[in-house]
C-alpha positions as CSV (number, residue, x, y, z in Angstrom):
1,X,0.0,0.0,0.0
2,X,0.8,3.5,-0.5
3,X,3.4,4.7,2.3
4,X,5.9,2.1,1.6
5,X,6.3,2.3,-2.0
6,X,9.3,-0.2,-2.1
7,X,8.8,-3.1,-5.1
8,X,7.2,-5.8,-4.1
9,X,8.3,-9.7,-3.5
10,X,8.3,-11.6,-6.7
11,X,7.8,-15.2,-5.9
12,X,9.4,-17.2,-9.0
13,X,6.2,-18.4,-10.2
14,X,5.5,-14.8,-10.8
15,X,8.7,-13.9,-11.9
16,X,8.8,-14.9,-15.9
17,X,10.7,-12.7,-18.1
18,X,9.6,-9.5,-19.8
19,X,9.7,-10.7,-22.9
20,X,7.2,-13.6,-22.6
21,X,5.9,-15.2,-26.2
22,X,2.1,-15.5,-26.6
23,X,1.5,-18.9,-25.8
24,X,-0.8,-21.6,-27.0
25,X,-3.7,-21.0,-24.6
26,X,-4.3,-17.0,-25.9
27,X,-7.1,-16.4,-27.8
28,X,-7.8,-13.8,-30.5
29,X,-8.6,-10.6,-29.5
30,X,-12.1,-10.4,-30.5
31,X,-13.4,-14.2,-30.3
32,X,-17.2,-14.9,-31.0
33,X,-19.1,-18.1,-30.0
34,X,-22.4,-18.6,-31.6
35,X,-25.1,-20.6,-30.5
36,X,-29.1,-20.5,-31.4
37,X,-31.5,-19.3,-28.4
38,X,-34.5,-21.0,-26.9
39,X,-36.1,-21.4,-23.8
40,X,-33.5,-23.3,-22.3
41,X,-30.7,-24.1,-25.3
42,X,-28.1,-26.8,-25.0
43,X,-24.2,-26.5,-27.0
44,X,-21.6,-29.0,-27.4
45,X,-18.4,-27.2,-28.1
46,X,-15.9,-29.4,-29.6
47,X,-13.1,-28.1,-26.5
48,X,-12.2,-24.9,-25.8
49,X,-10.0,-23.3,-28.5
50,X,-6.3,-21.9,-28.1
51,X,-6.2,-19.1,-31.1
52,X,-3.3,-16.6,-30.0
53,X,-3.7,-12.9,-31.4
54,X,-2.8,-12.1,-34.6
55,X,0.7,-11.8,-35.9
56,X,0.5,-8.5,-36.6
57,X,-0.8,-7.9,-33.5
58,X,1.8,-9.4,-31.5
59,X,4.2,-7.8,-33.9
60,X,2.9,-4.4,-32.5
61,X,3.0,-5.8,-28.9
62,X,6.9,-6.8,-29.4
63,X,7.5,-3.2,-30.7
64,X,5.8,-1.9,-27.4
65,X,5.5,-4.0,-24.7
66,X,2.8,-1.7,-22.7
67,X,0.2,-3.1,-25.2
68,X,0.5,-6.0,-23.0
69,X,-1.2,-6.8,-19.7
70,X,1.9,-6.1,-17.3
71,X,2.1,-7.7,-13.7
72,X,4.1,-6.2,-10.3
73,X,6.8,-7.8,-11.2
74,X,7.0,-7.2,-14.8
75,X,5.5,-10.1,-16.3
76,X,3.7,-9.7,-19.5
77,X,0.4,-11.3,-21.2
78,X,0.2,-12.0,-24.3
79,X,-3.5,-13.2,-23.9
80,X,-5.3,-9.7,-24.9
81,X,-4.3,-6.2,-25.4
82,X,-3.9,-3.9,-22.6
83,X,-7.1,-1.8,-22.2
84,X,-5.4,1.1,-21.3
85,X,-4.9,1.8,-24.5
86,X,-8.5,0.8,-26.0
87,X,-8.7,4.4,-27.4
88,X,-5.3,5.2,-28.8
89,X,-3.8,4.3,-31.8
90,X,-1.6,1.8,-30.9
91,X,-1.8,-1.0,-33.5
92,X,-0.4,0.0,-36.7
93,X,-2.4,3.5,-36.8
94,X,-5.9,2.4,-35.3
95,X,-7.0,1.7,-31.9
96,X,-7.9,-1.7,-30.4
97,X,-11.9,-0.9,-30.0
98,X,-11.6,0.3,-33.9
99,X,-9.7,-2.9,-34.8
100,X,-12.5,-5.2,-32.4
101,X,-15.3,-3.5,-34.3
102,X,-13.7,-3.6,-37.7
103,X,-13.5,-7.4,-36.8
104,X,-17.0,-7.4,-36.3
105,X,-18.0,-5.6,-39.4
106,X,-16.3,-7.6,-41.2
107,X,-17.7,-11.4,-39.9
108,X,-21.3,-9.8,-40.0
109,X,-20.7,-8.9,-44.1
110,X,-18.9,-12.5,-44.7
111,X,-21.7,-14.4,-42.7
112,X,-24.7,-12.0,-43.7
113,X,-26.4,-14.9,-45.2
114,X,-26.6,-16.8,-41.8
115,X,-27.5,-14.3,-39.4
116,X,-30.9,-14.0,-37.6
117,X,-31.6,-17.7,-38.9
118,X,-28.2,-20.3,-38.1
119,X,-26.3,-17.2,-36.1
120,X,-29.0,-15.7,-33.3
121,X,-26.6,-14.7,-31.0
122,X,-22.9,-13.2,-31.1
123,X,-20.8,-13.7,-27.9
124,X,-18.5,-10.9,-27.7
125,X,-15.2,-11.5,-26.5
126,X,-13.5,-9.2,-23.9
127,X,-10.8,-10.2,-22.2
128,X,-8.4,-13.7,-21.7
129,X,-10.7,-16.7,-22.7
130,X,-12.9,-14.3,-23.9
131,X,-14.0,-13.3,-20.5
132,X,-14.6,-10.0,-19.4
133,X,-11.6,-9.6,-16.9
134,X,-8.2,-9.2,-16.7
135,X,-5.5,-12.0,-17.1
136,X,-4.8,-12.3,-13.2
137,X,-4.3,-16.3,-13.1
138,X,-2.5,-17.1,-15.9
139,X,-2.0,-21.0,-16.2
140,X,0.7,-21.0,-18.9
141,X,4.0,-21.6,-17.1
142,X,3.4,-22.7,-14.0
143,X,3.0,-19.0,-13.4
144,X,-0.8,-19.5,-11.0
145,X,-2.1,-22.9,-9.7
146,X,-5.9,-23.1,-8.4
147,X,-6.6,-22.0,-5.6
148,X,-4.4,-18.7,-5.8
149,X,-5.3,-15.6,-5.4
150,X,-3.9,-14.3,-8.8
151,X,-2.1,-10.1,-9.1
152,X,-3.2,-7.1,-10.4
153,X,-2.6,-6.8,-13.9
154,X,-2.2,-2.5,-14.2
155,X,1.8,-2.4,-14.4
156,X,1.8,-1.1,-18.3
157,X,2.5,2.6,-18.9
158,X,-1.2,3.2,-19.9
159,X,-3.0,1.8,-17.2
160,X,-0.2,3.5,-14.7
161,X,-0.7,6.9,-16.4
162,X,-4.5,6.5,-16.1
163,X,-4.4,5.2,-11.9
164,X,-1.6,8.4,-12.0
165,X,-4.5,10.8,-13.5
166,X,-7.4,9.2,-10.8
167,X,-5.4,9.2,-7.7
168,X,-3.9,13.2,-8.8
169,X,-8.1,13.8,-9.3
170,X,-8.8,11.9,-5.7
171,X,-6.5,14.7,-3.7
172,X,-4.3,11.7,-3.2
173,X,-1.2,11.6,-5.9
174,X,0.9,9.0,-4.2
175,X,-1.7,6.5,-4.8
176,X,-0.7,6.6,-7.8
177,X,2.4,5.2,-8.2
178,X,1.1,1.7,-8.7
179,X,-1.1,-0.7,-7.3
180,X,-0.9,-2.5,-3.8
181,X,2.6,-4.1,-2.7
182,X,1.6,-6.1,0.1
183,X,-0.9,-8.0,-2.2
184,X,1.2,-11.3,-2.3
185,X,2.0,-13.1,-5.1
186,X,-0.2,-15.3,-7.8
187,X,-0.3,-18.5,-5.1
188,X,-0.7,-16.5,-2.4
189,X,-3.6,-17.0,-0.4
190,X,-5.9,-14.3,1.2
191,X,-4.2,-14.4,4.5
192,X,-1.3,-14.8,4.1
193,X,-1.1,-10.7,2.7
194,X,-1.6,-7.4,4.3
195,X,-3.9,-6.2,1.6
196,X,-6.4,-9.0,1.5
197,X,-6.1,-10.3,5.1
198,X,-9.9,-10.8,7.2
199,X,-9.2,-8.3,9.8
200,X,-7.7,-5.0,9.0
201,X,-6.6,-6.0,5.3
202,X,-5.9,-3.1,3.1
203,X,-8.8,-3.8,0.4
204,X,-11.3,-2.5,3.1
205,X,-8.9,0.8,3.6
206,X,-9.4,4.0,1.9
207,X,-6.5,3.1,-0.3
208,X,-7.8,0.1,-0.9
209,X,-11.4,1.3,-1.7
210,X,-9.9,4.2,-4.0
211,X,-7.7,1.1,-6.2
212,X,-10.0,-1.3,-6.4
213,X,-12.9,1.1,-7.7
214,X,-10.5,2.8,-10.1
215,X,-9.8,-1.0,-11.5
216,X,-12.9,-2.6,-11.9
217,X,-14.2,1.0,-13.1
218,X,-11.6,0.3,-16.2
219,X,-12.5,-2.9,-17.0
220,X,-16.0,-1.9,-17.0
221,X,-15.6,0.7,-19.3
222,X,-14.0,-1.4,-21.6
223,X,-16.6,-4.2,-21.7
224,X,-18.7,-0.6,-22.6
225,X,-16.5,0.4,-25.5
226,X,-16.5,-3.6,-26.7
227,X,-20.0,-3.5,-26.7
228,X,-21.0,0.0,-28.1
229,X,-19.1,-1.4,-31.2
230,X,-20.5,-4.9,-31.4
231,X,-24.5,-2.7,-30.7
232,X,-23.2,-0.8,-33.9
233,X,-22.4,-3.2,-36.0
234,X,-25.1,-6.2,-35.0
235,X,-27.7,-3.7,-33.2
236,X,-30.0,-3.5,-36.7
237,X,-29.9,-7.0,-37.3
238,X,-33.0,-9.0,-36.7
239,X,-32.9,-11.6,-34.7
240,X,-29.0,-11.7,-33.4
241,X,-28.7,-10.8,-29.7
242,X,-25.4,-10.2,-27.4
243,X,-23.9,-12.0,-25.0
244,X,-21.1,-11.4,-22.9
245,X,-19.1,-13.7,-20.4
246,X,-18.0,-13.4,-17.2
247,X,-15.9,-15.8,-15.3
248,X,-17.0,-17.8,-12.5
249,X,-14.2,-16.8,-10.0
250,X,-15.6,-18.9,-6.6
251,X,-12.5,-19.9,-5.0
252,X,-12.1,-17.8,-1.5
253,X,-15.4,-16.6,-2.1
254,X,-16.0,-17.7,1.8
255,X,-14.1,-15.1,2.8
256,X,-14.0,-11.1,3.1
257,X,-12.2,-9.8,0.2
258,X,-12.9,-12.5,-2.4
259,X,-9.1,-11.6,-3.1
260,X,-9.4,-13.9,-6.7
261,X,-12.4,-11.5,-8.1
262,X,-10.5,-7.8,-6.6
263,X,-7.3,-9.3,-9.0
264,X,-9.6,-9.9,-11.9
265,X,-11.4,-7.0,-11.7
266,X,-14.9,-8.3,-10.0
267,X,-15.0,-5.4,-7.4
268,X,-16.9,-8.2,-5.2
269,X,-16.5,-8.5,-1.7
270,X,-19.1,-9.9,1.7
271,X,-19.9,-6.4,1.8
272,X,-20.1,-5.2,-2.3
273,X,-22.4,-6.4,-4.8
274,X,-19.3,-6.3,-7.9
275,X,-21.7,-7.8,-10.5
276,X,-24.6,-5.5,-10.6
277,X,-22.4,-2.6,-12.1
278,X,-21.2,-5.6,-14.8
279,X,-25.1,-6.5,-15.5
280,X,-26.2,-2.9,-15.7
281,X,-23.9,-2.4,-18.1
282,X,-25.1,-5.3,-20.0
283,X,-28.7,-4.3,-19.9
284,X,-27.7,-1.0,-21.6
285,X,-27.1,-2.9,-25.1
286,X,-29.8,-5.8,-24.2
287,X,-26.6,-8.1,-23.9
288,X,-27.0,-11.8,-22.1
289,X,-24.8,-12.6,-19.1
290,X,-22.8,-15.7,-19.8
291,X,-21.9,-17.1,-16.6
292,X,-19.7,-20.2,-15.4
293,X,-19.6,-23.1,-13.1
294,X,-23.4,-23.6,-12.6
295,X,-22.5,-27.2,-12.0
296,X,-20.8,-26.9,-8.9
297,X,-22.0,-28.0,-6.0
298,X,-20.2,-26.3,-2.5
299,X,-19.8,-29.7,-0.8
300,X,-17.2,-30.5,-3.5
301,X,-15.0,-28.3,-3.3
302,X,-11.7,-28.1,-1.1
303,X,-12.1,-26.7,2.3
304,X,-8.6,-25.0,2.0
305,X,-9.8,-23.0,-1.3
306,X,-12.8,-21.6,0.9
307,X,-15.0,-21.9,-2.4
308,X,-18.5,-21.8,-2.5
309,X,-19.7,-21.7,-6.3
310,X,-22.8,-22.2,-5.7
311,X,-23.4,-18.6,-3.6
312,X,-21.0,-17.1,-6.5
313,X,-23.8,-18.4,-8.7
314,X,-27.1,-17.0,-6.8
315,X,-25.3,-13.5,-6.4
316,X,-24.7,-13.4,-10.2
317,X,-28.1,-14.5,-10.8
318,X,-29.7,-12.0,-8.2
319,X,-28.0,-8.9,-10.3
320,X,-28.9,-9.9,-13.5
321,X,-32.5,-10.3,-12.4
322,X,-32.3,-6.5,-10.9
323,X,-30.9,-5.3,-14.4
324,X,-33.2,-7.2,-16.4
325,X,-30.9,-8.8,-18.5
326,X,-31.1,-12.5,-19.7
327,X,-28.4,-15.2,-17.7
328,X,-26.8,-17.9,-19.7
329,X,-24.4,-20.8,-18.0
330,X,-22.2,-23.0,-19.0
331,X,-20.2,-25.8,-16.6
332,X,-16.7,-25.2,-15.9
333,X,-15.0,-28.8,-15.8
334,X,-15.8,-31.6,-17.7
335,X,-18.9,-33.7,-16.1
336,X,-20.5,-36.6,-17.0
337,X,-22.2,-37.7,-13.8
338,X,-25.8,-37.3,-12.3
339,X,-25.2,-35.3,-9.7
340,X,-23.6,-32.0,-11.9
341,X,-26.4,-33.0,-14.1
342,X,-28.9,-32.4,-11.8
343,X,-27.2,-29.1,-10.0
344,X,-27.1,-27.5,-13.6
345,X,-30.9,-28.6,-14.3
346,X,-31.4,-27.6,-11.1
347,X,-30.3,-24.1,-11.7
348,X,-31.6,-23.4,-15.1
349,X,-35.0,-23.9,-13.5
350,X,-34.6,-21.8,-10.6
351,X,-32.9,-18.8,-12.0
352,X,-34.7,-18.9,-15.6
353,X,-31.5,-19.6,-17.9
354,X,-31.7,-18.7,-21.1
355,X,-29.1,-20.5,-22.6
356,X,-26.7,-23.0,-21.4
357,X,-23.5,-24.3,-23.0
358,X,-22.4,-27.5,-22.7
359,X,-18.2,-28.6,-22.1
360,X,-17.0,-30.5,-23.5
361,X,-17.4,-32.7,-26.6
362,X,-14.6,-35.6,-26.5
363,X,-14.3,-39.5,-26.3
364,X,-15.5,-39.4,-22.7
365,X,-18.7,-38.2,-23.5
366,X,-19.2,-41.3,-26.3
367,X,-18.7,-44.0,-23.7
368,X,-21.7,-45.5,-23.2
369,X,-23.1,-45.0,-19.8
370,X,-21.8,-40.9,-20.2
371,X,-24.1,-40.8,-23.6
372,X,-26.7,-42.2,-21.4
373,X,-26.6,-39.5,-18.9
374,X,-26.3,-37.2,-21.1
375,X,-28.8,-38.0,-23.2
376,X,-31.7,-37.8,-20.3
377,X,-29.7,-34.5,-19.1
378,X,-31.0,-33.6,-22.7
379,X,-34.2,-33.9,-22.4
380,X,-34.8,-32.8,-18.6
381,X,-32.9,-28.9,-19.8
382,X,-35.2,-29.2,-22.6
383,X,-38.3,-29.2,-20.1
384,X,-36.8,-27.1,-17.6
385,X,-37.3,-24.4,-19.7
């Protein structure tokens, strides 16, 4: 925290060089997942994907580094362009949110044919994964493990120079030098830091207030900008909707800070609602909320990662049903058996889903008593709607 301004511990899992390459898990800056809407609408996605950004674009990231996501400790991601730069012209003359909705533009004329009829809805990517957050628990490298708490990704010049700008316009300049020190490393865990800790952690200081609402405030003005250009180039055509996802962060939800979400951007704590602002925001362009790990029951989860997915779930549910905006869900681990069958039919009747993805399609799913399960989870999603 501000005061002693020294540079943080670097554990070595934190600690990979500068000049990181993108690796195989990135995705493309501007992903899209399609998927035709019902009552209650079941996917099969053939596994998750690893499409790195364009060469050009990492081109442009290796001429400036600051395009890229930047940790404490000087470790970059390559997963998605910093979004401190959204609106400056950064990659080869235009800016990112010109580039994501040229991108758009440009699948809506190719596929013009299919749209409203095979393509009703276009998930809009916004972040690593294509989840609206920051790249705070990077798997590639050994660099985070589940259940850490992840780091702040807002090391880069441009998001420094914006937290500079806020903190000088809060009365308070030397908030502004960066962002917490004594927030532990990626593996950390909640307690074992000054700035997430139960009693008398920073996050709950006015320091602490001030950062955390200055970074969830950028991210959500980014998923803004996204959308304003995906509403622009999809808002006139009939029948295609928007969805957007956000990441089911539930580990240390049993605590006080929720230090995992704070890293990632979720501005989420026992005593904030962090996902109302994000559905709100959603509502303004009539755009789904895509949510994860609605097949998780509490009991299964490790007592040491304090999880508890399935209040994670309600709370996401009980904001989009305040901003009136449609919730979508999708299971975070592969699942074959009954009982994560019957949590997510469970769920999609309770909190009116209208959509859910299913993960994953492999051989698993094809031996026999999996198709069997799956083939009466089917039908029971198709009635619970």
């Amino acid at each position: 925290m501000p005061g002693s301004r020294s540079r943080p511990s670097c554990p070595s899992t934190s600690a990979a060089a500068t000049s990181a390459t993108p690796s195989s898990e990135a995705i493309s800056s501007d992903p899209f997942f399609f998927c035709g809407v019902c009552d209650i609408c079941l996917l099969v996605f053939v596994g998750d994907g690893s499409i790195p950004l364009p060469r050009w674009v990492v081109e442009e990231m290796d001429k400036d580094q600051d395009l890229a996501y930047t940790d404490q400790c000087g470790r970059r991601s390559y997963e998605y362009v910093s979004l401190g730069c959204d609106d400056m012209p950064v990659l080869d003359g235009r800016t990112p949110i010109r580039c994501y909705t040229d991108f758009m533009r440009a699948f809506r004329d190719h596929f013009a044919a299919f749209l409203g009829d095979t393509v009703v809805e276009v998930q809009v990517g916004m972040g690593p994964a294509g989840e609206l957050r920051y790249p705070s628990y990077p798997e590639s490298e050994g660099t985070w493990a589940f259940p850490g708490i992840g780091a702040f990704q807002c090391y880069d010049k441009y998001l420094l120079n914006s937290l500079k700008m806020a903190a000088e316009a809060a009365g308070n300049p030397d908030w502004g030098l960066g962002g917490p020190t004594d927030a532990g490393g990626y593996n950390s865990r909640p307690d074992d830091t000054d700035f997430f800790r139960q009693d008398g952690g920073g996050w709950d200081s006015g320091y602490g207030q001030f950062f955390m609402s200055w970074y969830s405030r950028m991210l959500l003005e980014h998923g803004d900008r996204v959308l304003s250009g995906a509403a622009s180039v999809f808002g006139h055509e009939p029948g295609v909707h928007l969805s957007v996802k956000v990441a089911g962060i539930h580990w240390h939800y049993d605590t006080e800070s929720h230090a995992p979400e704070l890293t990632a951007g979720y501005y989420n704590t026992r005593r904030r609602d962090g996902y109302l602002p994000i559905a709100r925001m959603l509502g303004r362009y009539g755009a789904v909320l895509n949510f994860t790990c609605v097949e998780m029951r509490d009991q299964e989860q490790p007592r040491d990662a304090r999880c508890r997915p399935e209040g994670l779930v309600w709370r996401v549910a009980a904001a989009a049903r305040e901003a009136g905006v449609g919730l979508a869900g999708e299971n975070a681990l592969p699942r074959y058996d009954d009982a994560a069958h019957d949590q997510v039919v469970a769920t999609a009747r309770e909190e009116r889903m209208v959509a859910f993805t299913y993960l994953r399609m492999g051989l698993d799913l094809f031996q026999p008593d999996n198709w069997r399960r799956f083939a009466s989870f089917v039908t029971r999603m198709s009635q619970a709607g």
